[in-house]
C-alpha positions in Angstrom: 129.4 116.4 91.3 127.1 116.1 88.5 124.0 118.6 89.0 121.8 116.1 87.0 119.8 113.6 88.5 118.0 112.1 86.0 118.5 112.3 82.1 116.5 110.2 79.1 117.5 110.9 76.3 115.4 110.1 72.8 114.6 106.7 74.6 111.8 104.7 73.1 110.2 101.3 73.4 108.4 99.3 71.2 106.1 95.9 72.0 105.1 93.2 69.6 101.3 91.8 70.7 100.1 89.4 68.8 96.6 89.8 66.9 95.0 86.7 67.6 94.6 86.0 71.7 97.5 83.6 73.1 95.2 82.2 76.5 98.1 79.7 77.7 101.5 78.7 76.8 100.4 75.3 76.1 97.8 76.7 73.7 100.6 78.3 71.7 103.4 75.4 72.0 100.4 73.0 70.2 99.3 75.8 67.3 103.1 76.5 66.2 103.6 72.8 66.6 100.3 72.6 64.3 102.0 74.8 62.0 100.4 77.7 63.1 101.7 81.2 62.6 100.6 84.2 65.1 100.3 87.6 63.6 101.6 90.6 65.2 101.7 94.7 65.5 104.1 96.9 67.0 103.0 99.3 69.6 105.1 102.2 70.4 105.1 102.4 74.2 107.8 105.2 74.0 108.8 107.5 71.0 112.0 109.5 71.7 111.4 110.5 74.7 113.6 113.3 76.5 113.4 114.4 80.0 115.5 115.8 82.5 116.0 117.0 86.4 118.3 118.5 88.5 119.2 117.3 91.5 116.3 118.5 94.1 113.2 119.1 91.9 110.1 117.6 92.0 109.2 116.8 88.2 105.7 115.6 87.5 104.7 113.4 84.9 100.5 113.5 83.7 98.8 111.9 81.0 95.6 109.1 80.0 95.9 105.9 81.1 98.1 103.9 78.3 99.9 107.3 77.5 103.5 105.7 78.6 104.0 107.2 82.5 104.3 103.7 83.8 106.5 102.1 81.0 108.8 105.4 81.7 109.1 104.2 85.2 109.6 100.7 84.8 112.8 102.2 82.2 113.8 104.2 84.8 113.8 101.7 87.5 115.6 99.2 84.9 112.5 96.7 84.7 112.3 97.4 80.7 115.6 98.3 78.6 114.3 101.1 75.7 115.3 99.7 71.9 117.0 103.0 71.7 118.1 106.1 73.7 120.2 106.5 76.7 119.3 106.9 80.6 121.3 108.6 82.8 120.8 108.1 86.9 122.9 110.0 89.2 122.6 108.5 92.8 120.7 105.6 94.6 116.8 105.4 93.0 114.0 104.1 95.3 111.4 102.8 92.8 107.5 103.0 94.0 105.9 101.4 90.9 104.9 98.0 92.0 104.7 97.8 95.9 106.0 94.0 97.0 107.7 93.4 93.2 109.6 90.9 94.0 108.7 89.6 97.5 108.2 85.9 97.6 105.2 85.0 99.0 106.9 81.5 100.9 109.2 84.0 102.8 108.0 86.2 105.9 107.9 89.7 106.1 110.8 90.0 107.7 112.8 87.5 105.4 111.5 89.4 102.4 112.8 92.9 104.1 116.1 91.6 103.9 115.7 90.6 100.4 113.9 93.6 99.0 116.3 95.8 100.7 119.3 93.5 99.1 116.9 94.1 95.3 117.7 98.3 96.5 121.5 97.7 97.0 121.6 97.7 100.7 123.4 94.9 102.6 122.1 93.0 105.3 123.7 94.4 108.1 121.8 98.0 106.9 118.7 96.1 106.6 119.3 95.0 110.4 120.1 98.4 111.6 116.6 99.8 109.5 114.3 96.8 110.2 112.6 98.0 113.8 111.8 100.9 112.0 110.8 99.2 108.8 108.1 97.2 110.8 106.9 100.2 113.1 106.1 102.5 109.9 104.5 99.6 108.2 102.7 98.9 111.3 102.9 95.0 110.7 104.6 94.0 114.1 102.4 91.4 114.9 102.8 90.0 111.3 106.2 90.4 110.1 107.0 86.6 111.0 104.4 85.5 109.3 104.8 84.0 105.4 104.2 86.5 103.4 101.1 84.4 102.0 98.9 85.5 104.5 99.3 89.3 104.1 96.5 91.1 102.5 97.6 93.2 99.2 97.2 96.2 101.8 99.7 95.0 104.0 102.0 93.7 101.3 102.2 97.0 99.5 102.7 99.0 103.2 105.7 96.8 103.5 106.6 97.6 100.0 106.4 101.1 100.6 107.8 101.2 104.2 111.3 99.5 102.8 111.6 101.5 99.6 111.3 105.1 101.8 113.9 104.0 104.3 116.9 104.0 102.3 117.8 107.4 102.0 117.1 107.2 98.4 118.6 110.1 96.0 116.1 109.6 93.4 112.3 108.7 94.6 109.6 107.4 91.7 106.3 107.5 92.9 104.0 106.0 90.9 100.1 106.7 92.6 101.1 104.8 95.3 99.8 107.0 98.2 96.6 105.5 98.8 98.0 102.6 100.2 96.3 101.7 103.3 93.5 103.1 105.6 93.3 107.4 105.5 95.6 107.3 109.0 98.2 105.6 106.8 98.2 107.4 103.6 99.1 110.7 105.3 102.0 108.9 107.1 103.1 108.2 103.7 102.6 111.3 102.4 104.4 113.4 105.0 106.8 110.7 104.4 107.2 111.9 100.6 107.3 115.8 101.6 109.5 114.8 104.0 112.3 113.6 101.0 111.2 116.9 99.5 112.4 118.9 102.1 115.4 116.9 102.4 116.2 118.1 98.5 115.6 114.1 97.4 114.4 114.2 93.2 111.2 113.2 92.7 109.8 112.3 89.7 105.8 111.7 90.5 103.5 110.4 88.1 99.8 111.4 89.1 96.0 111.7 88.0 95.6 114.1 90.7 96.5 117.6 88.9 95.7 119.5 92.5 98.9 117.8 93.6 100.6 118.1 90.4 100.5 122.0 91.5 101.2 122.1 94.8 104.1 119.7 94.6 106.2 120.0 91.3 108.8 121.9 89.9 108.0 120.9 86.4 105.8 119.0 84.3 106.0 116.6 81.3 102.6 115.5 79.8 103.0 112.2 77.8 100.1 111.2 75.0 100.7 108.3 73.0 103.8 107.6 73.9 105.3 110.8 73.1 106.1 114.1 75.5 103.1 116.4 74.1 104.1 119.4 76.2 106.3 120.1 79.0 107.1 123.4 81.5 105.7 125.1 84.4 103.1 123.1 86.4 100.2 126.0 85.6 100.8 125.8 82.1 101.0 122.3 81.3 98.2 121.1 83.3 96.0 123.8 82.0 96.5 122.5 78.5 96.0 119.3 79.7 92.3 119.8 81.2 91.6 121.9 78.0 92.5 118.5 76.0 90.6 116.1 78.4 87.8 118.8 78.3 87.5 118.9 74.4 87.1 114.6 74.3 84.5 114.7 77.5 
C-alpha cells in the first residue's frame, strides 16, 4: 500500500484577467464584434508548489486571503487542472470547499443527496443505505422533500456538509467550513471532523484560526503569493507567520 496520501508536486496555475472590466457576455460579444481588443495579465495563482502527507496526518495550510489555499483545494479536489506539476491522491477524497457545489436548486434535498453522493463516487443503493442518517445529522427532516430552492444557504451548506462526512472518506479537505449553522450545529460538525481524526482519515485543513492550527495539525505549510513561504512543525510555522502579519499591522 502506498503510505502517501497526498502528493503535489511543482504544480502551478496561472489565470489571464482581463484589464479593462468585462460586465456581461453580451457586452464582450458586441466590443470584439466592434473590433475591440481586451487586454490581459497573468496572475500566478500557484508557483511550483510541493506538498506532501502521509496517510493519517493532519496537515494545515495558513496564509492571507488571495495567498492560493483555496485554488490548492479546488486542484486538489480536481475543480482546476494546474498548467504544470503532478497530483497524486491515494484513496477516496471528500472535498469541503464549496458546501452544495453542484446541487441543483429544481431538485429536493433528497434528489440532490443522491446526486451529490453520485458527484463523490458512491452509487445509489449506498446513498439509500446512508440517507436516514444523511438527513438526521443535517437536521432537515421536515425539509428534505422540499426543492432545494427554498433552503436557506444555512441549510444548503448543512446538507453539503452532512453528505460529504458520510462517505467514509480517506482524504478529508476542509476548507473553514465549520461555522456552518447555529453554535449547537458547528460542534456536531466539529466532533464530526475529530472524529475522522481519530479514525487515522488525512486531513488537509485550511484555516485563519491559528489556535486550531495548533491543537489539530501534524504539519504546516504557509502559502504567500502563490508560493509555499515556509513549511514544518505547527509552533514554528505559525510563529513566523504572526511575526509577518505583525510587521504589516
Amino acid at each position: 500500500m502506498n503510505m502517501q496520501a497526498i502528493k503535489i508536486s511543482g504544480v502551478s496555475v496561472k489565470y489571464r484577467l482581463p484589464k479593462q472590466a468585462i460586465r456581461s457576455v453580451k457586452e464582450y460579444v458586441v466590443y470584439r464584434l466592434k473590433g475591440g481588443r481586451y487586454d490581459y495579465h497573468e496572475f500566478w495563482a500557484l508557483k511550483r508548489v510541493y506538498i506532501e502527507s502521509a496517510r493519517g496526518k493532519v496537515i494545515g495550510i495558513i496564509g492571507r486571503n488571495g495567498a492560493g489555499k483555496s485554488t490548492l483545494l479546488k486542484v486538489l479536489a480536481g475543480v482546476i487542472k494546474p498548467i504544470e506539476g503532478k497530483v497524486e491522491i491515494n484513496g477516496r477524497i471528500a472535498p469541503l470547499i464549496e458546501l452544495g457545489a453542484g446541487f441543483d436548486p429544481e431538485l429536493t434535498g433528497r434528489e440532490n443527496t443522491y446526486l451529490n453522493g453520485t458527484i463523490l463516487g458512491c452509487t445509489n443503493r449506498e446513498m439509500s443505505q446512508k440517507m436516514d442518517q444523511i438527513v438526521a445529522f443535517s437536521e432537515l427532516n421536515e425539509f428534505i422533500d422540499a426543492p432545494l430552492r427554498t433552503y436557506s444557504s444555512g441549510m444548503v451548506a448543512r446538507l453539503g456538509f452532512a453528505i460529504a462526512t458520510d462517505i467514509d472518506p480517506d482524504i478529508l479537505i476542509v476548507d473553514e467550513i465549520l461555522g456552518v449553522g447555529d453554535a449547537g450545529f458547528q460542534a456536531k460538525c466539529a466532533k464530526r471532523v475529530e472524529g475522522f481524526r481519530e479514525k487515522g482519515v488525512t486531513i488537509l485543513l485550511v484555516t485563519h484560526d491559528l489556535g486550531q492550527v495548533g491543537k489539530m495539525c501534524d504539519y504546516v505549510h504557509w502559502l504567500e503569493q502563490g508560493t509555499v513561504r515556509a513549511h514544518g512543525k505547527p509552533s514554528e510555522v505559525v510563529a513566523q507567520y504572526r511575526k509577518f502579519m505583525a510587521e504589516r499591522a
